[in-house]
N, C-alpha and C positions, 0 to 999 in steps of 0.2 A: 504493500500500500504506500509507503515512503516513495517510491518513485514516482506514481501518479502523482500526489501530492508536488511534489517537489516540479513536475513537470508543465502541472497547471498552472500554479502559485504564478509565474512571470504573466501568464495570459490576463489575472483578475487585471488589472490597472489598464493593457494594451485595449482591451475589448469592452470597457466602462460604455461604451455606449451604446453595446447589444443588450438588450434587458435580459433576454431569455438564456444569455448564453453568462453573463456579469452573474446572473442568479443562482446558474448551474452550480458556477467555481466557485461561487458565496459557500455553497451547501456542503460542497465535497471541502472547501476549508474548515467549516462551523465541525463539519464532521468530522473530521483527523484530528483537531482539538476535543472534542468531545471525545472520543477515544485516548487520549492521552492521560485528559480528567478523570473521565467518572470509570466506573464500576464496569466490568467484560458484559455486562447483560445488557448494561443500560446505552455501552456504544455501540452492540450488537444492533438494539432496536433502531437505535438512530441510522445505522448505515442501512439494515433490511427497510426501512422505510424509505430512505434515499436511492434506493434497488429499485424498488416499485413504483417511485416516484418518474424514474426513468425509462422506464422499460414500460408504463403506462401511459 
């Protein structure tokens, strides 16, 4: 996951003015922090949600 993260993170600032895509790489950031913080269940839920968010 460290790679994604790291590969996207330069995109957030270039692409500020795509909404849909600024929002993506908001999410997959909010989430790799969220994982770092809380609890294995609680970033599992956050990324399974960010799965289906996508893939929906």
């Amino acid at each position: 996951m460290e790679h994604r993260k790291d590969r996207r993170r330069p995109l957030t600032g270039s692409d500020k003015q795509k909404p849909t895509v600024e929002s993506d790489y908001e999410d997959e950031d909010a989430s790799a922090a969220l994982d770092a913080k809380l609890a294995p269940e609680e970033a599992w839920k956050q990324n399974h949600a960010l799965k289906k968010l996508r893939s929906g």
